[in-house]
C-alpha positions as a Python dict, from the first residue, in 0.01 Angstrom:
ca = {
    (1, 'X'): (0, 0, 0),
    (2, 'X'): (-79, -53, -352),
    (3, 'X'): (-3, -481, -348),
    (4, 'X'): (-266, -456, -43),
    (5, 'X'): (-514, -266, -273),
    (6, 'X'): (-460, -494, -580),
    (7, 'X'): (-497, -839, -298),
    (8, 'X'): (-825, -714, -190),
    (9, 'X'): (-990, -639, -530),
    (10, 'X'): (-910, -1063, -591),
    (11, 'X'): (-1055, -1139, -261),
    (12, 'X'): (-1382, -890, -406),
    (13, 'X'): (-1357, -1075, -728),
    (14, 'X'): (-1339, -1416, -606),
    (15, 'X'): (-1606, -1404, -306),
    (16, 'X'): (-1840, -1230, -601),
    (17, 'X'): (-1774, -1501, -870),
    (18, 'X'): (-1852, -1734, -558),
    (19, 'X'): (-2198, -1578, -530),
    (20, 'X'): (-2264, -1525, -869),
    (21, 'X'): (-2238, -1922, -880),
    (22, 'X'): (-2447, -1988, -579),
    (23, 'X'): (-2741, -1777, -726),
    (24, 'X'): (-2716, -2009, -1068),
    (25, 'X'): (-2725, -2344, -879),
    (26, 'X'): (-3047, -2198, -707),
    (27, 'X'): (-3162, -2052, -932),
    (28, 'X'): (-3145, -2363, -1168),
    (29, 'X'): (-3296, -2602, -849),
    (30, 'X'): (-3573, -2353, -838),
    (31, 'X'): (-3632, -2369, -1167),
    (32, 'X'): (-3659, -2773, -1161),
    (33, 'X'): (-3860, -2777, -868),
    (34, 'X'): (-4245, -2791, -915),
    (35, 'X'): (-4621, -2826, -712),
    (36, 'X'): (-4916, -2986, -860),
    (37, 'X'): (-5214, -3103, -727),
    (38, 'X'): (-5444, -3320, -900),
    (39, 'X'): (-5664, -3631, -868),
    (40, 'X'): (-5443, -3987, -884),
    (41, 'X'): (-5638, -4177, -1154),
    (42, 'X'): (-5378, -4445, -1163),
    (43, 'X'): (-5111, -4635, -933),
    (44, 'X'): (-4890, -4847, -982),
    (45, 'X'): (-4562, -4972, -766),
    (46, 'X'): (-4363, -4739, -839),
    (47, 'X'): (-4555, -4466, -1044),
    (48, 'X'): (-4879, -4290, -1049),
    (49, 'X'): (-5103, -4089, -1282),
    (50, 'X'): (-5267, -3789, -1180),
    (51, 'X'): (-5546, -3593, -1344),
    (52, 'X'): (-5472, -3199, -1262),
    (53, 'X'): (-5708, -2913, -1275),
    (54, 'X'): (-5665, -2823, -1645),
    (55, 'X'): (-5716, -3183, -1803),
    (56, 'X'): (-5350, -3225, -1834),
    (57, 'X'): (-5183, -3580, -1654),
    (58, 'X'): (-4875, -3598, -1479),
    (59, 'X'): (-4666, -3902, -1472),
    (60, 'X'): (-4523, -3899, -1059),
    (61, 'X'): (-4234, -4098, -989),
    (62, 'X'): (-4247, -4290, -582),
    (63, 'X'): (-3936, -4337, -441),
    (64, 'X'): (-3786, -4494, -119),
    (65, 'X'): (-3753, -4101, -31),
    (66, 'X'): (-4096, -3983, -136),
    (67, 'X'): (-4246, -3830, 188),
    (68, 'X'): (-4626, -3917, 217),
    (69, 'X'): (-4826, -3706, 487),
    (70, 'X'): (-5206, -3638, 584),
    (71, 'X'): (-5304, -3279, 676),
    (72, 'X'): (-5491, -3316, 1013),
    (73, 'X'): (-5677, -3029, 1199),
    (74, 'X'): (-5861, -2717, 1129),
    (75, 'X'): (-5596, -2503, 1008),
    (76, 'X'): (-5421, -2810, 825),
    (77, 'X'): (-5098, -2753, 1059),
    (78, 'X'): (-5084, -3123, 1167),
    (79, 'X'): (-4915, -3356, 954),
    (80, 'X'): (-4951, -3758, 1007),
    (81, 'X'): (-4711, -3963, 801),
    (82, 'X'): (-4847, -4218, 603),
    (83, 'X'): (-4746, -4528, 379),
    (84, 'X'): (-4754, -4509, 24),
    (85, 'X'): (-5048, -4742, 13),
    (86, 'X'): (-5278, -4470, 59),
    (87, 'X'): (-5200, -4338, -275),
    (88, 'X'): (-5531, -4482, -410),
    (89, 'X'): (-5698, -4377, -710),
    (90, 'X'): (-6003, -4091, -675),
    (91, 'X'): (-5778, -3901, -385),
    (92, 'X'): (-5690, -3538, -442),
    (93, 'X'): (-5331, -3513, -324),
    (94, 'X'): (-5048, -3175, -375),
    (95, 'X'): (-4720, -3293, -493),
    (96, 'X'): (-4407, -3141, -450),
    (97, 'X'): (-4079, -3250, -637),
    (98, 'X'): (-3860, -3211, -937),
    (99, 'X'): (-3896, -3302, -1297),
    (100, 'X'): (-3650, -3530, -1439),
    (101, 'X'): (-3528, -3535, -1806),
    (102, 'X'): (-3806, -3776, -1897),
    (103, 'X'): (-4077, -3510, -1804),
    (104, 'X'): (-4211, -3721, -1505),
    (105, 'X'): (-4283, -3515, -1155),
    (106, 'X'): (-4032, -3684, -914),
    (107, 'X'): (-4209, -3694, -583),
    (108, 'X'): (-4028, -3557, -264),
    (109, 'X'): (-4310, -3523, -47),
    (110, 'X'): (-4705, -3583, -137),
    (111, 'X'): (-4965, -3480, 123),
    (112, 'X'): (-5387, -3529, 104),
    (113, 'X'): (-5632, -3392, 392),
    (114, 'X'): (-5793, -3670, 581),
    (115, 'X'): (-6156, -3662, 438),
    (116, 'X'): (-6024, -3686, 104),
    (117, 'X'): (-5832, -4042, 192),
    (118, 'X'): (-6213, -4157, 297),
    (119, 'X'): (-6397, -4076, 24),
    (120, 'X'): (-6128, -4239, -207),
    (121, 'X'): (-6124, -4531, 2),
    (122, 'X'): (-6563, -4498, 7),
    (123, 'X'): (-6532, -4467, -418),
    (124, 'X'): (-6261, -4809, -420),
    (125, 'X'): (-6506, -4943, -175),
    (126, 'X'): (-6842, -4916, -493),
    (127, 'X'): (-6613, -5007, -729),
    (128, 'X'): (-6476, -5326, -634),
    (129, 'X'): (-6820, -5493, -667),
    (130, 'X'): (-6880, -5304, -1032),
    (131, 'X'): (-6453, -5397, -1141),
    (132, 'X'): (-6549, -5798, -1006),
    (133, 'X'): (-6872, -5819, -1219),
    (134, 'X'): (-6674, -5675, -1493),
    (135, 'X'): (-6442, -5944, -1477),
    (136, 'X'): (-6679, -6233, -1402),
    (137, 'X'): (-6893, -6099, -1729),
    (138, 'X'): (-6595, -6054, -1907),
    (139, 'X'): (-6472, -6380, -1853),
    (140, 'X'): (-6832, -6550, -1952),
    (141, 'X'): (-6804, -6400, -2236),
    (142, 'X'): (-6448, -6524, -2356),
    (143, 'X'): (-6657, -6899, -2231),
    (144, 'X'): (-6924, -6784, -2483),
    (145, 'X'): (-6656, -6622, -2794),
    (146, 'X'): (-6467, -7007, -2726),
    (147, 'X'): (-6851, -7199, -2734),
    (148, 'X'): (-6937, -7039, -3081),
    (149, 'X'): (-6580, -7136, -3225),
    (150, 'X'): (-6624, -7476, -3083),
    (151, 'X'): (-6965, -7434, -3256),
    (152, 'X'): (-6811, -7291, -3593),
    (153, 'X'): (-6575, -7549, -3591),
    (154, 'X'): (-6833, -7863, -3558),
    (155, 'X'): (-7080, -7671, -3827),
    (156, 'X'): (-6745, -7670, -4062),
    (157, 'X'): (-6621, -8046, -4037),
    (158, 'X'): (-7050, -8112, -4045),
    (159, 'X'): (-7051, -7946, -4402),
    (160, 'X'): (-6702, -8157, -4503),
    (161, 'X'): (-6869, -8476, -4422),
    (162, 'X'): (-7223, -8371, -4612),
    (163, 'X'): (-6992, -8224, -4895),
    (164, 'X'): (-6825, -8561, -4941),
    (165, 'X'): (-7108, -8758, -4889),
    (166, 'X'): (-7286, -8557, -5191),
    (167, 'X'): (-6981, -8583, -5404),
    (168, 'X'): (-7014, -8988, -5305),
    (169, 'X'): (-7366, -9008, -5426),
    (170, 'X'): (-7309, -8743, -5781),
    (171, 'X'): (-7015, -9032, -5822),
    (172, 'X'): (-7235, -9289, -5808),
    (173, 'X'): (-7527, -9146, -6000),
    (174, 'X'): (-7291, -9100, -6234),
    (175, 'X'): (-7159, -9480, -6252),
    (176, 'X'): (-7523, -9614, -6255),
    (177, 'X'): (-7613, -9355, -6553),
    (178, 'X'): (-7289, -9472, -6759),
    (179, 'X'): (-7423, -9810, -6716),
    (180, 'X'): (-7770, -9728, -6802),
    (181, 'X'): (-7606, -9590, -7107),
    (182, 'X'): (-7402, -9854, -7200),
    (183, 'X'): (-7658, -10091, -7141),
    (184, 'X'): (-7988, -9963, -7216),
    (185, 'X'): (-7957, -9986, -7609),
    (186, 'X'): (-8125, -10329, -7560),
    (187, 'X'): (-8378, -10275, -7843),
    (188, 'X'): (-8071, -10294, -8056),
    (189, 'X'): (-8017, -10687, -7944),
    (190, 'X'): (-8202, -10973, -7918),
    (191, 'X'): (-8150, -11182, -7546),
    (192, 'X'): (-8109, -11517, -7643),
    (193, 'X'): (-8042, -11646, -7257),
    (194, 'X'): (-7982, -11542, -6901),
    (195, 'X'): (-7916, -11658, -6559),
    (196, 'X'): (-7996, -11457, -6239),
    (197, 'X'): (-7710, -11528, -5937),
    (198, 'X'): (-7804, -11461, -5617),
    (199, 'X'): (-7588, -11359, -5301),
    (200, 'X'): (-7634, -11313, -4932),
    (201, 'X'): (-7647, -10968, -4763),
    (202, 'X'): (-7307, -10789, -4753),
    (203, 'X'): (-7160, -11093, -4949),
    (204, 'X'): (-6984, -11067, -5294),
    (205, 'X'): (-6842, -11426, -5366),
    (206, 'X'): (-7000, -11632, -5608),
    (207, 'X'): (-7170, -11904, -5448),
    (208, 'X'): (-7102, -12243, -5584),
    (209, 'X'): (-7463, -12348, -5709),
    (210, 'X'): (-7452, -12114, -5965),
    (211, 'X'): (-7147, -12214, -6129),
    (212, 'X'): (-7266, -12498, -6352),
    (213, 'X'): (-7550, -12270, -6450),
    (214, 'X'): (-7299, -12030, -6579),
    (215, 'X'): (-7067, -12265, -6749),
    (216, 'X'): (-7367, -12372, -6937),
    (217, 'X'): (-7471, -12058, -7029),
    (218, 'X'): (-7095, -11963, -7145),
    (219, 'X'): (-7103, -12345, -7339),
    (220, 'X'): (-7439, -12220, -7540),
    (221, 'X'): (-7331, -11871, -7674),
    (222, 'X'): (-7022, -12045, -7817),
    (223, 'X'): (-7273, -12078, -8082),
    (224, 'X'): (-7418, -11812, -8147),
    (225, 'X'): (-7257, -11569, -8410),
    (226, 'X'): (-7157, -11245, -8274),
    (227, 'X'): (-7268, -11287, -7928),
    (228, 'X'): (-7214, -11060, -7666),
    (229, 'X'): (-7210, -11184, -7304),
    (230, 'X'): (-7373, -10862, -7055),
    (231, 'X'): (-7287, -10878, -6685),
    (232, 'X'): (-7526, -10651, -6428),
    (233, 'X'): (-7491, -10607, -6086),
    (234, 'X'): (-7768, -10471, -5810),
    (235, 'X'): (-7814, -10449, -5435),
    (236, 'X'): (-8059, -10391, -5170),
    (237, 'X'): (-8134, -10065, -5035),
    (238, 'X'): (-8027, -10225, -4704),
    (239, 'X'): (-7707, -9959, -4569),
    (240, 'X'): (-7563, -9652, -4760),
    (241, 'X'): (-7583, -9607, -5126),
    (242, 'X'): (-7247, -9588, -5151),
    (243, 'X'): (-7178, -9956, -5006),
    (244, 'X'): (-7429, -10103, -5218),
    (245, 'X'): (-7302, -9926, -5501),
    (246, 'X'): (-6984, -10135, -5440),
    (247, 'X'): (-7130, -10461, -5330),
    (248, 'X'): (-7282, -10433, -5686),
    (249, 'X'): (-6929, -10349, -5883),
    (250, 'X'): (-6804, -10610, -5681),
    (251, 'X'): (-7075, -10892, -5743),
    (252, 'X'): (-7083, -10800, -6154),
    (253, 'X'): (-6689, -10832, -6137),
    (254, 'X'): (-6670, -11214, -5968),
    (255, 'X'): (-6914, -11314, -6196),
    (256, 'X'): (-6745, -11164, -6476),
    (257, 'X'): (-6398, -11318, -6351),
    (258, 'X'): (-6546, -11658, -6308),
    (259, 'X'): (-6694, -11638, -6701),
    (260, 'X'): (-6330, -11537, -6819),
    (261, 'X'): (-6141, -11804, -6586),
    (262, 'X'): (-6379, -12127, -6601),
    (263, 'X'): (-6622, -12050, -6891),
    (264, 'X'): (-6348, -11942, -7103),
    (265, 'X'): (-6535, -11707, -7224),
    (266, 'X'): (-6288, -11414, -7460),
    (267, 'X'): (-6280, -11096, -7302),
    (268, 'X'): (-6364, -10915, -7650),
    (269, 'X'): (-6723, -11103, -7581),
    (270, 'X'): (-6794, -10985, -7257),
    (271, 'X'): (-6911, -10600, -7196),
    (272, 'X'): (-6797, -10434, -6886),
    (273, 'X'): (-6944, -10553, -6582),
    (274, 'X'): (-7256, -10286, -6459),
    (275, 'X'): (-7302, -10189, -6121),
    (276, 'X'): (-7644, -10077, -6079),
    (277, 'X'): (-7650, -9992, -5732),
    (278, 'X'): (-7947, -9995, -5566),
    (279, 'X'): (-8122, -9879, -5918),
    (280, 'X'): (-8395, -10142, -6059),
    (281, 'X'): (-8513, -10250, -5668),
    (282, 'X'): (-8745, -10581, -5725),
    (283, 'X'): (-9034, -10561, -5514),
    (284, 'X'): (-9101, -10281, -5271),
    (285, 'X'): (-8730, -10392, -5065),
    (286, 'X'): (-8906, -10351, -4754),
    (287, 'X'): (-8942, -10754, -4664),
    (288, 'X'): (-8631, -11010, -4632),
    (289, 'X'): (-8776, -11153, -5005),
    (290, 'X'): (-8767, -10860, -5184),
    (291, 'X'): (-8396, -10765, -5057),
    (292, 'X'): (-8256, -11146, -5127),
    (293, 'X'): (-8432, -11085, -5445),
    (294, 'X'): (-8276, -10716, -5525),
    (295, 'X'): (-7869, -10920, -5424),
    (296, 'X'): (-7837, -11031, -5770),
    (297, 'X'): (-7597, -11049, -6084),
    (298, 'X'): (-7799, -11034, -6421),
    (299, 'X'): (-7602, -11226, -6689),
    (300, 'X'): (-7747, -11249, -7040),
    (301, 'X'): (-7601, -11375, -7383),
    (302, 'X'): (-7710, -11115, -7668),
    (303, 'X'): (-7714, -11128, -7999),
    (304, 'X'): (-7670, -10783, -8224),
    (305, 'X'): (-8037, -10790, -8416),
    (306, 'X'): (-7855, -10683, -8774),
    (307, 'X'): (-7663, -11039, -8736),
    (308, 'X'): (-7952, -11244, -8651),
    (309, 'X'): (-8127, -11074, -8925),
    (310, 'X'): (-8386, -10950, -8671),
}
């Protein structure tokens, strides 16, 4: 009698412990399961947002089991199962689930009433038009944003070019100054003789005509004590300043050259070669004289007045 007692207080035991653990498990599924209703604000495939009563969102997880039903009927007793693809943003919905460790609402079922689903679809409906203007303006204006930088972009290589052009023409303002300089002490010397060369437009050789001219002007300041021979070259104001300020370096030197080689002239006589540039025009440059006329190498034998006792 007393083993049967002792067998039936484990059976009690047991069959308690047994309920004790039932009432935890559903007591712990109660506790995870949760309702909220709210307003879906966004959707995407597998997610949406909704906006619930007291400003706070909710992050609701869709799944393959996710029950989706509209409340039909005065009382709201029928039920019509939908497809997820009525979860559109602006429709009030109730959703029942569980929350999962990341604190997002797993959905198990998700039900709207009907006239809700029409006025969501009736707000998606206005705002298509407003969300495609939105785009199209937003997309003129990235045109626009890339037209200014195209614009910025041409305005900056513009002010390059001007800057180097500038720097081109303070170069050669400078070169024609330091020949000014060099040259323009010519109260300080007496010019004893000088031949003007001439040379077509764009041309720099030294055309042959003028060579016995200078060979006899090199022959005549052989005698001359302490003669200096003074090379100056111009152009026309026909093209850029900075061409004709080469065209003239480049005249002044072939002459110079052809003095050295032929004339034998000694390079200790012979000044560095000036180009003038378009500086000193003859004439007013505007007719096909005055330009010929302005194409010229100046070459002059001078004589240092304190020598010539003068």
């Amino acid at each position: 009698m007393q083993r049967s007692k002792r067998g039936f207080a484990t059976i009690a035991l047991a069959a308690g412990m047994s309920l004790a653990t039932i009432l935890l498990v559903c007591g712990t599924v109660n506790a995870q399961t949760a309702k909220v209703e709210g307003l879906i604000t966004g959707r995407s495939a597998g997610a949406m947002t909704l906006q619930t009563a007291d400003s706070s969102k909710v992050v609701v997880v869709l799944t393959d089991s996710t029950r989706v039903a509209q409340v039909q009927g005065v009382l709201k007793a029928r039920r019509k199962q939908m497809s997820m693809a009525a979860l559109i943003p602006g429709l009030q919905v109730k959703v029942q689930g569980a929350y999962d460790p990341q604190n997002q609402l797993v959905a198990t079922s998700i039900t709207f009433k009907g006239n809700d689903l029409g006025d969501a679809q009736t707000i998606q409906a206005g705002l298509q038009p407003a969300k495609e203007q939105i785009e199209q303006s937003q997309q003129e204006l990235e045109q626009q944003k890339a037209a200014l930088e195209r614009q910025q972009q041409a305005m900056q290589q513009q002010q390059q070019q001007m800057a180097q052009a500038q720097a081109k023409i303070d170069a050669n303002m400078s070169a024609i100054e330091e020949a000014n300089k060099r040259f323009g002490q010519l109260d300080d010397y007496n010019i004893l003789n000088e031949v003007t060369v001439y040379f077509a437009n764009g041309k720099v050789a030294l055309d042959s005509q003028y060579k016995p001219q200078l060979l006899a002007l090199a022959q005549k300041a052989e005698g001359i004590n302490g003669y200096m021979i003074q090379v100056k070259g111009y152009a026309s104001s026909v093209g850029s300043a900075a061409l004709n300020q080469t065209l003239s370096e480049d005249r002044a030197n072939n002459v110079t050259q052809f003095l050295l080689q032929q004339g034998h002239v000694p390079l200790t006589r012979v000044l560095a070669p000036g180009a003038m540039g378009e500086s000193r025009q003859v004439g007013s440059d505007k007719t096909a004289e005055s330009q010929a006329q302005n194409r010229r190498v100046v070459v002059r034998i001078l004589q240092n007045k304190g020598i010539a006792g003068s």
